[in-house]
C-alpha positions as CSV (number, residue, x, y, z in Angstrom):
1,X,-2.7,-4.2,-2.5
2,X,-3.1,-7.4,-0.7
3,X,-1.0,-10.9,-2.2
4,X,-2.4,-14.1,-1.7
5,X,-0.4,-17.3,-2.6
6,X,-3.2,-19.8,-3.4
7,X,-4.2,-22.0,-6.2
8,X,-6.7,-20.8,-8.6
9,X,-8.2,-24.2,-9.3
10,X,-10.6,-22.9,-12.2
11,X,-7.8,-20.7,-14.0
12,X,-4.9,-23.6,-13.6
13,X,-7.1,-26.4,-14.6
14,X,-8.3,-24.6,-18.6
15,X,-4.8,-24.2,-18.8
16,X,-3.9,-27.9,-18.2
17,X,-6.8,-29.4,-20.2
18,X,-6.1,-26.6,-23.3
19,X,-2.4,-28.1,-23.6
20,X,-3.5,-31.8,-22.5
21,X,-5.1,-31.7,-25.2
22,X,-2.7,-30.5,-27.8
23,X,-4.4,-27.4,-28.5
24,X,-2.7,-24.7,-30.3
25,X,-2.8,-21.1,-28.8
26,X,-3.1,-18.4,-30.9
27,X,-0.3,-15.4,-31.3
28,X,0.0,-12.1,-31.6
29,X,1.7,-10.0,-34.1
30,X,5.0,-11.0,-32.2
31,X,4.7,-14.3,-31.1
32,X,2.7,-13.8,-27.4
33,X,1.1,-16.7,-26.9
34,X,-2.3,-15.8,-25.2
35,X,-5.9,-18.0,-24.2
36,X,-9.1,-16.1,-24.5
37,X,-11.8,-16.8,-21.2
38,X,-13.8,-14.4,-21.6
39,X,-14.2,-11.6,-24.0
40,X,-16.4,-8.6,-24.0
41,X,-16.3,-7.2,-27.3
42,X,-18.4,-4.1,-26.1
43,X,-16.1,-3.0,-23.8
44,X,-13.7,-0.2,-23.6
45,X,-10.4,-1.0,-25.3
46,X,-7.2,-0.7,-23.6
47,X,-4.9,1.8,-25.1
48,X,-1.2,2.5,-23.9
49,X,-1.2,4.3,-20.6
50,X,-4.1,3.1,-19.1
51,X,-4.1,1.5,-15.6
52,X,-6.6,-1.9,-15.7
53,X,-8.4,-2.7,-12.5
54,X,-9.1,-6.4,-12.1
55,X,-7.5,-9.3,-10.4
56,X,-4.3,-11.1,-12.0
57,X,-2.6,-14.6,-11.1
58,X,1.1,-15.5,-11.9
59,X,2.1,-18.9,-12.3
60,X,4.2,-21.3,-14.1
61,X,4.1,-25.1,-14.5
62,X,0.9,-25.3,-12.5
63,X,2.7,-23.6,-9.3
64,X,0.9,-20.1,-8.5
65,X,3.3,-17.3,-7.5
66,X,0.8,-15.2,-6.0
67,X,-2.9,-14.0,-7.1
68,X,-4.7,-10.6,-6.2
69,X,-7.7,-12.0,-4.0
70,X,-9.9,-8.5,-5.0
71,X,-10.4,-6.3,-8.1
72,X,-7.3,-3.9,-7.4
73,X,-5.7,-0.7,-9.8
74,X,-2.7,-4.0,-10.6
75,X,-1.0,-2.8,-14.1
76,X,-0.2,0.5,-16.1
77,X,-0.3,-0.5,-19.9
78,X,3.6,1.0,-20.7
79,X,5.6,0.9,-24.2
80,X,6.6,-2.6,-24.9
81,X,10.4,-3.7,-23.7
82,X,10.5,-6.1,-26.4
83,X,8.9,-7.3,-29.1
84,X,6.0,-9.9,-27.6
85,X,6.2,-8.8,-23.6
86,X,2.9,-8.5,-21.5
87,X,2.3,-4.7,-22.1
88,X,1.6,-6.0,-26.3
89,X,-1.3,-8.3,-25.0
90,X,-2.5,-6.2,-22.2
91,X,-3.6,-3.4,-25.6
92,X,-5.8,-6.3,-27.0
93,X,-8.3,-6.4,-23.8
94,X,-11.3,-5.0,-23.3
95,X,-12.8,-3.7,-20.1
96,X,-14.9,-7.4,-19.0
97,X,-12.0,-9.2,-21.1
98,X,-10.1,-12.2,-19.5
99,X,-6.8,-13.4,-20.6
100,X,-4.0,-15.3,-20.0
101,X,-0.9,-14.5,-21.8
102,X,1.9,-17.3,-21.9
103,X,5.0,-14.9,-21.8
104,X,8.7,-17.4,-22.4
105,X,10.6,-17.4,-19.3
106,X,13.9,-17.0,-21.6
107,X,12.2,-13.4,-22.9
108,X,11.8,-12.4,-19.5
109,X,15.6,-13.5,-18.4
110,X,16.8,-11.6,-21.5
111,X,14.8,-8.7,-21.0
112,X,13.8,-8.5,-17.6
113,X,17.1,-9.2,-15.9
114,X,16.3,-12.8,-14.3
115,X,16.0,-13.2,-10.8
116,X,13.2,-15.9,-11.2
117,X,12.4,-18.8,-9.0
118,X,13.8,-22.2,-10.0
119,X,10.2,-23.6,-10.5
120,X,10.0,-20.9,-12.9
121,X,10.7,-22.8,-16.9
122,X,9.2,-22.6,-19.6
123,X,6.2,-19.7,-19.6
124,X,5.7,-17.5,-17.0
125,X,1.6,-17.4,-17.5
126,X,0.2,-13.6,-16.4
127,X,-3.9,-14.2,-16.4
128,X,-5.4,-10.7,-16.3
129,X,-9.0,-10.2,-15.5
130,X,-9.8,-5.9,-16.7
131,X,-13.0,-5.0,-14.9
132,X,-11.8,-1.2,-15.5
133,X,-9.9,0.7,-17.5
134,X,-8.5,4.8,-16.4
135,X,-6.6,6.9,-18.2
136,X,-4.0,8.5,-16.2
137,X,-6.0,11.7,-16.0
138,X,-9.0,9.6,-14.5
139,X,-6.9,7.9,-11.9
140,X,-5.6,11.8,-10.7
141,X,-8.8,13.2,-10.9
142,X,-10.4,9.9,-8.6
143,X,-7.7,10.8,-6.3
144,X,-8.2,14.1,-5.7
145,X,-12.2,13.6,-5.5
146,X,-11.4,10.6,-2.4
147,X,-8.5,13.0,-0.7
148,X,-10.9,16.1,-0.9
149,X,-13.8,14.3,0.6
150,X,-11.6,12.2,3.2
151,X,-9.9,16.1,4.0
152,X,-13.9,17.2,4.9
153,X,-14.5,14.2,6.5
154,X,-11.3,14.5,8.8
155,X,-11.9,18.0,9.5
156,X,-15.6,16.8,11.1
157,X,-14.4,14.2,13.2
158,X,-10.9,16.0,14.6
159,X,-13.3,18.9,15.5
160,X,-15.7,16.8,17.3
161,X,-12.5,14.6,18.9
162,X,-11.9,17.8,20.1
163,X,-15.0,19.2,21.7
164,X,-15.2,15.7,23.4
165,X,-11.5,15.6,24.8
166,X,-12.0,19.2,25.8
167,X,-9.1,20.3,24.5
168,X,-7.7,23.8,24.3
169,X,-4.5,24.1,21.8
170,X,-4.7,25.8,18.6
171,X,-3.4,23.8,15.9
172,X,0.2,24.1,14.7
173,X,0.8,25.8,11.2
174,X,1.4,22.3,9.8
175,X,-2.2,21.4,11.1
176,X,-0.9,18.7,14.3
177,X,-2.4,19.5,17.5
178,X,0.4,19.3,20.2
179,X,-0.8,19.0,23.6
180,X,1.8,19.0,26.5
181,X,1.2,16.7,29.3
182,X,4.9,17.1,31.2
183,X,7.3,20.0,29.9
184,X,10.2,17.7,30.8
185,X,13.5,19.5,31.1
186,X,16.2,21.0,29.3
187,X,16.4,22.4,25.9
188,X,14.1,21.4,23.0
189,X,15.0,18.8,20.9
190,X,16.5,20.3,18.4
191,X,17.0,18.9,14.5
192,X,19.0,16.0,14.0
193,X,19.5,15.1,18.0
194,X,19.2,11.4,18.7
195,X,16.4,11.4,20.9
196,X,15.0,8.0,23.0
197,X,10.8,8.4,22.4
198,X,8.0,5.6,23.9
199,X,5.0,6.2,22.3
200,X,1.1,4.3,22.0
201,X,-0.5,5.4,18.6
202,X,-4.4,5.2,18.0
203,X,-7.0,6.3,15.5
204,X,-9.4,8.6,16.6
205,X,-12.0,6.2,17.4
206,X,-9.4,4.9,20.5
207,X,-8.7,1.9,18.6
208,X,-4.7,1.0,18.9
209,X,-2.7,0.2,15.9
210,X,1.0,0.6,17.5
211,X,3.1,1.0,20.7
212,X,6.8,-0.2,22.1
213,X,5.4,0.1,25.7
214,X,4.8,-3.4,26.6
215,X,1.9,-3.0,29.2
216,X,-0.6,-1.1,26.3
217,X,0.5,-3.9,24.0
218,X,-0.5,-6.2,26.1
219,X,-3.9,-4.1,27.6
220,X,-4.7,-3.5,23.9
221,X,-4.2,-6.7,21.7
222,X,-0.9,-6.4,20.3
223,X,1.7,-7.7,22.0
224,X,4.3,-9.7,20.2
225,X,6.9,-11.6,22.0
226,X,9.2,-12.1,19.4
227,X,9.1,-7.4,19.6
228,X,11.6,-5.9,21.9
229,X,9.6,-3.2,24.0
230,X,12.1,-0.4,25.0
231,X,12.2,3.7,23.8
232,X,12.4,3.5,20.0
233,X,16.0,5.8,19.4
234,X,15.7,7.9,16.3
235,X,17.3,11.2,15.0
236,X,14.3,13.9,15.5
237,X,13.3,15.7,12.5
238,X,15.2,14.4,9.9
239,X,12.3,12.8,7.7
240,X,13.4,9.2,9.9
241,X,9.2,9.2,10.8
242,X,6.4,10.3,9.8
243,X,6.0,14.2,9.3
244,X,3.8,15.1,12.1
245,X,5.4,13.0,14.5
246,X,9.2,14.6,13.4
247,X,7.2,17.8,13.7
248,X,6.0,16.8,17.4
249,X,9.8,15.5,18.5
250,X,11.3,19.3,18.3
251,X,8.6,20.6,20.3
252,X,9.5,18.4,23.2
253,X,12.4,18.1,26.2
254,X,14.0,15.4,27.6
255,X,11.5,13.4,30.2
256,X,8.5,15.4,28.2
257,X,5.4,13.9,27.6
258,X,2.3,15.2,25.1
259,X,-0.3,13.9,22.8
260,X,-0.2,14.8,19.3
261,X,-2.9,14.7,16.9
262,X,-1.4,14.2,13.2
263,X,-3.9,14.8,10.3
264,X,-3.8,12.2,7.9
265,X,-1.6,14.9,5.4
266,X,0.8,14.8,8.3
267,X,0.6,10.8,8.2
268,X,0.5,8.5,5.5
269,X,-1.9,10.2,3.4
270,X,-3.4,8.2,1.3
271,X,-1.4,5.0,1.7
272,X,-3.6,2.2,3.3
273,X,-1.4,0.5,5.6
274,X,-3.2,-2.2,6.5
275,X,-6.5,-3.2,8.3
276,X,-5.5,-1.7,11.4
277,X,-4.5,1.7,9.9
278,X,-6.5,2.4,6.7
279,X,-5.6,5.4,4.0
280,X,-6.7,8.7,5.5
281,X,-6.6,8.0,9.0
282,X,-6.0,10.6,11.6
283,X,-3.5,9.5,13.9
284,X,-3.0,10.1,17.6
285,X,0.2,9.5,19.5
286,X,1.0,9.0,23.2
287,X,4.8,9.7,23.5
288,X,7.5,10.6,26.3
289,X,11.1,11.2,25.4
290,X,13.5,9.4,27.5
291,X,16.9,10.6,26.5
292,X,18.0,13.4,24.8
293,X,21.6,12.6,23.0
């Protein structure tokens, strides 16, 4: 879910002009102070447990605290805290609704445990655009539908990486293709072992999204010169990295080199970690261990 911290001009300015003005905003049955924008009537009506889609913007005091730039899965609709809190205005919206709901600072201190900035007085002002509303069951059965069809999907493409890289192995049990380019020497790693690994990590397309080896950082885009580049130390196979690269450590010896191909299930699953490494991506490391410990 990507934060913004911008101003919303159009959103911040109703809400000066409505209280400029001395306008009174109405309630609800326990005191939340809300302003109507828009209203949809027809719409699908929020019920406890749902989880709106939609954009949101938190501010107070005509500061913004942050604001969702696109229409993201943002709130779950859970019992109220106390009497008056967000999740009591958040069951009057419709799906196409927009509303802002003036929630006391004080409430939230009380309730909430504090911890707010010191800009923060007054209201804090939650203003909740619903372009969708799920059910819980809806969002689980979306969820399988996209893994299912991104599973198919991977399954094409690792097969044809495969035919094209002219590759041999047989997959592990775990579904990680381990190729050994240097056996190294020694002993296996074994579980636990502190182990000294460089490695270079790209999708299947060849596109780089990490690597503590200076020269492909710099060959591919991403160095950072405020990033130490040395052998990343890490205890092998003790949930420290991702699965199929923990997996990949304790089939290695000290000086060993291989590439590894991690199916996304292996990976980060569905988690989208950003624009360089997406939710379902199939990941392929470069790595060499170092030292053995």
């Amino acid at each position: 879910m990507r934060k913004k911290i911008i101003l919303v001009a159009c959103m911040t300015a109703s809400l000066i002009t409505l209280d400029a003005c001395g306008s009174k905003r109405p309630k609800t049955a326990n005191g939340l102070e809300y302003q109507i924008h828009v209203v949809n009537e027809n719409g699908r009506l929020a019920q406890r447990g749902d989880i709106i889609q939609g954009k949101m913007t938190l501010s107070s005091n005509d500061s913004v605290l942050f604001a969702l730039e696109e229409s993201e899965k943002i709130l779950q609709i859970a019992p109220s805290i106390y009497p008056g809190d967000l999740n009591e205005g958040l069951l009057m919206m419709h799906e196409g609704d927009s509303i802002s709901f003036f929630v006391p600072v004080d409430s939230l201190n009380k309730y909430m445990g504090g911890g707010l900035p010191g800009f923060v007085k007054d209201y804090m002002v939650y203003s909740v655009k619903v372009d969708k509303l799920y059910t819980q069951e809806e969002v689980e059965a979306e969820a399988k539908a996209k893994e299912a069809a991104a599973l198919e999907a991977e399954k094409a493409a690792i097969a044809q990486y495969i035919k094209d890289n002219n590759i041999k192995v047989k997959p592990q049990e775990s579904g990680i293709y381990f190729i050994s380019t240097k056996r190294g020497s020694g002993n296996l790693v074994k579980q636990g072992q502190k182990v000294k690994v460089n490695y270079a990590g790209y999708l299947l397309d060849g596109r780089y999204f990490d690597t503590n080896i200076e020269s492909v950082a710099k060959e591919q885009g991403l160095y950072n010169p405020q990033r130490p580049y040395e052998p990343m130390e890490v205890s092998a196979g003790v949930g420290q990295m991702i699965p199929g690269f923990d997996e990949a450590l304790l089939l290695m010896r000290k000086g060993g080199k291989a590439t590894v191909i991690i199916p996304f299930a292996q990976a980060y699953g569905s988690r989208d970690m950003g624009p360089d490494l997406p939710a379902f991506s199939t990941l392929v490391f470069e790595m060499e261990i170092t030292d053995v410990q």
